[in-house]
C-alpha positions as CSV (number, residue, x, y, z in Angstrom):
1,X,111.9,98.3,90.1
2,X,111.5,99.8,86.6
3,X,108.7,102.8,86.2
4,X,106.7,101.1,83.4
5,X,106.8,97.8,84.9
6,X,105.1,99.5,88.2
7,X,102.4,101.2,85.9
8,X,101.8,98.1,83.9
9,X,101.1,96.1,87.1
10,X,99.4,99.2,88.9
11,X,96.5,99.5,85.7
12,X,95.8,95.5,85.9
13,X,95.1,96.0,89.6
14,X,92.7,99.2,88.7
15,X,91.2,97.3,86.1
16,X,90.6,94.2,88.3
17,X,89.1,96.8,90.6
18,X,86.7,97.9,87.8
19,X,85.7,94.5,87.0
20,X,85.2,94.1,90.7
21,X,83.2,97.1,90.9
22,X,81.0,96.5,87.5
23,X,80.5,93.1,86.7
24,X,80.9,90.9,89.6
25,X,79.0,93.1,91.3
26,X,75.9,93.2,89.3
27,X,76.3,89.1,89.9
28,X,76.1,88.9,93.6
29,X,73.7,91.9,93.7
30,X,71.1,89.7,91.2
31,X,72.2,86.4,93.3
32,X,71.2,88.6,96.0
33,X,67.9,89.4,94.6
34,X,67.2,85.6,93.7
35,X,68.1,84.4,97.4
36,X,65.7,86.9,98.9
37,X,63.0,86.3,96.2
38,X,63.1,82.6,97.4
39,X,62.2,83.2,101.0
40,X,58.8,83.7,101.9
41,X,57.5,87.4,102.8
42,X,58.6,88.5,106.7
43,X,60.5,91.1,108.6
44,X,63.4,88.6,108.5
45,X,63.5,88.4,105.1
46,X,66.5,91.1,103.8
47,X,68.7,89.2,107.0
48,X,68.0,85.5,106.3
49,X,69.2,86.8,102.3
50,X,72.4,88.2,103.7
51,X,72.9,84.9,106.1
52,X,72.9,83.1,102.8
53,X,74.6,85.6,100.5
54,X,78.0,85.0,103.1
55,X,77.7,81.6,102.5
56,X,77.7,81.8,98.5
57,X,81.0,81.2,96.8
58,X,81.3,83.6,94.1
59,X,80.2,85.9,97.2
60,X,83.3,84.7,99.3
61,X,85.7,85.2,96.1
62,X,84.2,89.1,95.7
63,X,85.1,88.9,99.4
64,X,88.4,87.8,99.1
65,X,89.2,89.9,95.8
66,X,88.0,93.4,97.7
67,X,90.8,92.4,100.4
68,X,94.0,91.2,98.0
69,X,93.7,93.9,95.5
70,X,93.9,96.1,97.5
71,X,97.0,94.7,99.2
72,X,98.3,93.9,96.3
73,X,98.4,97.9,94.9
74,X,100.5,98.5,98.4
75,X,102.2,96.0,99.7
76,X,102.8,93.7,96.8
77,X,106.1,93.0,94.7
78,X,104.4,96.4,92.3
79,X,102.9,97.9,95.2
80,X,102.7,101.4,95.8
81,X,105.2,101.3,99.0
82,X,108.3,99.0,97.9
83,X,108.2,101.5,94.3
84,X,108.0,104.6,96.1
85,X,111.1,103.6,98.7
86,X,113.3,102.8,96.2
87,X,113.0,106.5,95.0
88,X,112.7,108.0,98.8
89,X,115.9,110.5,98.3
90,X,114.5,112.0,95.3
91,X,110.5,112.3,96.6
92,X,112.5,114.0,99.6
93,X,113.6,116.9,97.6
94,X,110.3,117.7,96.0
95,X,108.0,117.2,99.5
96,X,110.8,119.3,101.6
97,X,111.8,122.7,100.9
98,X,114.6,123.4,101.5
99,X,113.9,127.0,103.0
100,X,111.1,128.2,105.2
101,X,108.6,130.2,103.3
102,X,104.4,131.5,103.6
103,X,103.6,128.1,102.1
104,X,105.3,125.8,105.0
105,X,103.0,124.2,107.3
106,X,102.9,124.3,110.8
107,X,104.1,121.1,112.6
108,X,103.9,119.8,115.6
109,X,106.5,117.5,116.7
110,X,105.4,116.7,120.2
111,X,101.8,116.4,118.9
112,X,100.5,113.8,120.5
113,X,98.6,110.9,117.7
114,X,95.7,109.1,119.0
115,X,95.6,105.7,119.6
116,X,93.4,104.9,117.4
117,X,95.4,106.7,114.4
118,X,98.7,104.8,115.0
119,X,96.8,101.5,115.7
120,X,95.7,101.0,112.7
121,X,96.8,100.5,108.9
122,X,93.6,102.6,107.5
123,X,93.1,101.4,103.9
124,X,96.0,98.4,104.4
125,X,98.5,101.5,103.9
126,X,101.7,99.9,106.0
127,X,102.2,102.5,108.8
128,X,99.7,104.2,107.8
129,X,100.2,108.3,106.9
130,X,102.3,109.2,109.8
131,X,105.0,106.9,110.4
132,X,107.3,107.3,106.9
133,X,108.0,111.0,105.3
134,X,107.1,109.8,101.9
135,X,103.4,108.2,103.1
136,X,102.1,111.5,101.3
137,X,103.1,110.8,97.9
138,X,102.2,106.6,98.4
139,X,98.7,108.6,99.6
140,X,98.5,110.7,96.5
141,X,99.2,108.2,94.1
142,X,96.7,105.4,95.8
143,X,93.7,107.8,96.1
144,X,93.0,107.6,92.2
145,X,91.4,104.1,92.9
146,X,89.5,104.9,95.9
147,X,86.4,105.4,93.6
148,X,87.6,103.0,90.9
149,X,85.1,104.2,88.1
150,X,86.7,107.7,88.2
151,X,89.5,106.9,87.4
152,X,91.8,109.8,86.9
153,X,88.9,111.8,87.7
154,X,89.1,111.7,91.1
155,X,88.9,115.1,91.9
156,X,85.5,115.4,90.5
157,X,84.2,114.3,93.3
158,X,85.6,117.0,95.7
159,X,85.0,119.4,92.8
160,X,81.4,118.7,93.2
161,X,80.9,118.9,97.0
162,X,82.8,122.5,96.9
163,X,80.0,123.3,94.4
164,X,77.6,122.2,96.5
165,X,78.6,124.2,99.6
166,X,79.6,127.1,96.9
167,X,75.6,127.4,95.6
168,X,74.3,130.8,96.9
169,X,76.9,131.2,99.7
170,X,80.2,132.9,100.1
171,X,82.6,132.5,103.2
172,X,86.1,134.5,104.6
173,X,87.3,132.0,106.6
174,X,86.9,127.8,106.2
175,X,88.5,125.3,107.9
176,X,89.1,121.8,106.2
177,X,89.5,118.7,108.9
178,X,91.8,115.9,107.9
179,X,92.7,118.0,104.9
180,X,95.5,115.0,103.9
181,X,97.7,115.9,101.2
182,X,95.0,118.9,100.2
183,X,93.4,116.6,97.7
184,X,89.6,118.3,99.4
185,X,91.3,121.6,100.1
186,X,92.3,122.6,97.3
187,X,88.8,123.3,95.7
188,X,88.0,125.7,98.2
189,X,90.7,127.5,97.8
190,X,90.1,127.8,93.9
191,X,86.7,128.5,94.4
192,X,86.7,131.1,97.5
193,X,90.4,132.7,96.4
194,X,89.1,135.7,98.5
195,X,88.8,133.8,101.6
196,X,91.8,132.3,104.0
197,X,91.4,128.1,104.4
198,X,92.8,126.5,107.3
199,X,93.7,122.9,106.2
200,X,94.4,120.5,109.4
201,X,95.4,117.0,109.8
202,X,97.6,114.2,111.9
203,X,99.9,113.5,109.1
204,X,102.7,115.6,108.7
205,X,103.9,113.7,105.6
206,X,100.2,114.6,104.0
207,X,100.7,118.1,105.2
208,X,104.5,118.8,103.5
209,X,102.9,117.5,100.7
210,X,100.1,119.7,100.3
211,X,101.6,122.7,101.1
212,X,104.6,122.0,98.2
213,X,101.1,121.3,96.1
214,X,100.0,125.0,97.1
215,X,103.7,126.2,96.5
216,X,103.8,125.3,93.2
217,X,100.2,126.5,92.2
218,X,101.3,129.8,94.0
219,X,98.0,129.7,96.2
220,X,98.7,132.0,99.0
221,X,94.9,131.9,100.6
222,X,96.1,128.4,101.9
223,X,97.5,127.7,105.3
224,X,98.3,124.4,106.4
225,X,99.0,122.8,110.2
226,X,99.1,120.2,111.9
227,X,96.8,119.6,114.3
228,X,93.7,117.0,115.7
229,X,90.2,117.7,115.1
230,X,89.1,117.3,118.2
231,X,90.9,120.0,120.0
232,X,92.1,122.7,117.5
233,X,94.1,125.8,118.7
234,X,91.6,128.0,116.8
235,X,89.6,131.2,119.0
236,X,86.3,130.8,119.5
237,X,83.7,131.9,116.8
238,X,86.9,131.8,113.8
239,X,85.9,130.5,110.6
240,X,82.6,130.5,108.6
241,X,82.6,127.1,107.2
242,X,84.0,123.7,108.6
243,X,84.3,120.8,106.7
244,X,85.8,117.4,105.8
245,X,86.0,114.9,103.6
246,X,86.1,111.2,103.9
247,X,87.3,112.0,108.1
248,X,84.4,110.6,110.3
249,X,84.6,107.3,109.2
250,X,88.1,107.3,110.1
251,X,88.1,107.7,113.9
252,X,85.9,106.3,116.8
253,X,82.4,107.5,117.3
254,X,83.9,109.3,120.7
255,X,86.0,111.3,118.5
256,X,83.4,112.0,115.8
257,X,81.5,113.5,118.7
258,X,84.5,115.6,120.2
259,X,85.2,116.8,116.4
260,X,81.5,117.9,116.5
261,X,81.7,120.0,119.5
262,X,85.4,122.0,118.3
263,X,83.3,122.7,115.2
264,X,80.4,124.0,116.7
265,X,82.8,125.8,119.1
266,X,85.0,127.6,116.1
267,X,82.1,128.8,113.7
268,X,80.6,131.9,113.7
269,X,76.9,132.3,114.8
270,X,74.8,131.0,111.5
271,X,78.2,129.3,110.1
272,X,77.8,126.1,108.5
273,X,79.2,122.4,109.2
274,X,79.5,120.3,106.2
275,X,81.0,116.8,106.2
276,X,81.0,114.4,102.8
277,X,81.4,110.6,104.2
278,X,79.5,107.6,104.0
279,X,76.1,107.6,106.0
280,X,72.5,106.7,104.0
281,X,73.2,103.3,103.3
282,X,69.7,102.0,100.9
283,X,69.2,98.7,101.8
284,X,70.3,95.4,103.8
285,X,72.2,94.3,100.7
286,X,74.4,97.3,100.1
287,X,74.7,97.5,104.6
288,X,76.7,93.8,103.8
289,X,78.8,94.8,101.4
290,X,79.9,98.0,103.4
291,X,80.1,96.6,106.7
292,X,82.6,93.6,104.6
293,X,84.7,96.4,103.1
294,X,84.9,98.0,107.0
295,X,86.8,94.9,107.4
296,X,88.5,94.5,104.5
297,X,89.9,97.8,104.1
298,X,91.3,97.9,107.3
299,X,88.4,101.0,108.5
300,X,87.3,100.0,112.0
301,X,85.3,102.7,112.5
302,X,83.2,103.2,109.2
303,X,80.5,100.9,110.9
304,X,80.1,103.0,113.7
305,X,79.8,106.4,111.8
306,X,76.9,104.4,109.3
307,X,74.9,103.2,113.0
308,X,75.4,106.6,114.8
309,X,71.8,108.6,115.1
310,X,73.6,111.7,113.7
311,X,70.1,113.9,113.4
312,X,70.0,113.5,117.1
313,X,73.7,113.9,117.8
314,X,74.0,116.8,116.3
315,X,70.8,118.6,117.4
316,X,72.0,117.4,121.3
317,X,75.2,119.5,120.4
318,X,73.4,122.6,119.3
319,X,73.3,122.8,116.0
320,X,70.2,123.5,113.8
321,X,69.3,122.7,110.2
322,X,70.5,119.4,110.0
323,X,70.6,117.6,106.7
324,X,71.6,114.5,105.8
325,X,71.5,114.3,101.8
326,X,72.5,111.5,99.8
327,X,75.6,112.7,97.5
328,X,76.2,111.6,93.9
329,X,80.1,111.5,93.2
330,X,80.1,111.9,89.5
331,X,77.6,113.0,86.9
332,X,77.2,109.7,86.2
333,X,76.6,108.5,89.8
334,X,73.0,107.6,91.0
335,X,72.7,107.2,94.3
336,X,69.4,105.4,94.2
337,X,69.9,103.5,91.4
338,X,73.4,102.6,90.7
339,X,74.6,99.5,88.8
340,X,78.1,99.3,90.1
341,X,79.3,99.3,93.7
342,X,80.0,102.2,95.6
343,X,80.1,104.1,98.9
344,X,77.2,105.3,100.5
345,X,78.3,109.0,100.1
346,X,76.6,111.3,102.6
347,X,76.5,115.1,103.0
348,X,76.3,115.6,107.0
349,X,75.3,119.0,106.8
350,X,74.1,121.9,109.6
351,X,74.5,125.4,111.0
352,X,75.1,126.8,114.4
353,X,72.2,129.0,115.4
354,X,72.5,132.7,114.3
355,X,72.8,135.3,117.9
């Protein structure tokens, strides 16, 4: 497959996904708006709307578009998997060094992957992150789309919630959950390059990835291992700040509970928990189109994560000062009133209680 044909065929599908994202959505969100302003005042009224919204057309088509592109910009005859395969020797030599060095990461073989991680093809990827040694890179190349209208901005969005978490504070030691390819690590270690970051996650592609990212930046405050969130190998009372990105809608609500209780377990008394993933959803209309993309996307669990009763969760578990904070990915972004679609991005924030 030639390069230029790939990127020719990879831009249509992002700017299918922009015209997905701007204008038909400002359609079926004013076809919305007409359906519910046609039924007469009740409690019912936001569900009898979204009864009849599914059984719209132009609806179904949005429906239907949300699914294909994004199998298209995998598995298709441009997709991001058949393109990167036919260059697998050369992607070997850049993820794999070829010598043990500080930057290596720590795998684990004989770890043992959840269920629930090999079962599923999160985001249509096929085989998800674990199962081929360049799922990485096929990663790294697909996240640019995940917020469409940032194009090759992407990183502003983890730029932003390390500023966030950066405002008045200061921290040694942070550990990043489900770090991937180090796409929400590296900003901490840019910001904090005093401290030491853990980075942790199931996929050892991801994590030969990130650490040849960190190699060639030369950031040496960067550690990376494999390892699940929900039982760590970290001591007691180790790390200042925990955090993830775009992880707890990714696994069961069991396991967002057991990765609750390892971070409350390896912060230091009055160290913080911070979590950016999608939560505060505004309205029955936007709970529709999240719940469809759930399905869509291949993401099981993102429902559960939106339904959980995290204020109460997390106080049952200890920790104090919890915040739940709706999160605005771009400077453009308006989480209250936005004219094109996007996730319902959450800051799940607390602290565990100072001795």
């Amino acid at each position: 497959m030639e390069t230029r044909e790939f990127e020719a065929a990879q831009e249509f599908l992002l700017a299918a996904k922009n015209y997905w994202t701007t204008t038909m959505y400002r359609t079926i969100k004013a076809t919305y708006a007409e359906l519910e302003a046609g039924l007469k005042e009740s409690s019912e009224r936001p569900t009898k709307a979204t009864e009849a919204l599914q059984k719209n057309t132009l609806y179904r088509y949005f429906a239907w578009l949300e699914r294909h592109l994004q199998r298209m910009k995998y598995s298709g005859r441009y997709g991001l998997v058949p393109f990167h395969s036919e260059r697998r020797s050369d992607l070997l030599k850049d993820i794999i060094a070829k010598h043990q060095d500080k930057f290596s990461p720590e795998l684990q073989p004989d770890l043992a992957l959840p269920n629930y991680y090999k079962n599923t093809d999160i985001h249509q990827h096929p085989g998800d992150l674990w199962s081929d040694e360049i799922a990485g890179v096929v990663y790294e190349f697909g996240a640019r789309s995940t917020t469409p209208l940032l194009g090759n901005s992407h990183d502003d969005l983890h730029s932003r919630f390390t500023s966030l978490l950066a405002d008045g504070s200061s921290y040694d030691q942070i550990l990043d959950m489900g770090c991937g390819f180090g796409k929400s690590t590296m900003p901490f270690v840019q910001r904090f390059p005093s401290a030491h970051i853990e980075g942790i996650d199931l996929s050892a592609p991801c994590l030969l990835l990130g650490a040849q990212r960190a190699r060639q930046a030369k950031h040496k405050n960067v550690h990376y291992e494999q390892m699940n969130a929900e039982q760590t190998s970290y001591e007691d009372e180790s790390f200042d700040l925990v955090t993830s990105t775009m992880l707890l809608h990714e696994i069961p609500t069991k396991a967002i509970k057991n990765l609750f209780d390892e971070a409350f377990r390896v912060l230091r008394p009055g160290g913080r928990m911070a979590h950016l993933d999608f939560h505060v959803i505004p309205d029955e209309f936007h709970r529709l189109l999240h719940y469809g993309h759930s399905v869509r996307n291949n993401e099981p669990f993102m429902r559960g994560l939106a339904e959980l009763d995290l204020k109460k969760v997390l106080s049952e578990k200890g920790f104090e000062n919890v915040e739940l904070s709706q999160f605005a990915e771009s400077e453009n972004a308006h989480p209250k009133a936005n004219d094109a679609w996007r996730f319902p991005w959450t800051v799940i924030s607390a602290t565990k209680p100072a001795d």
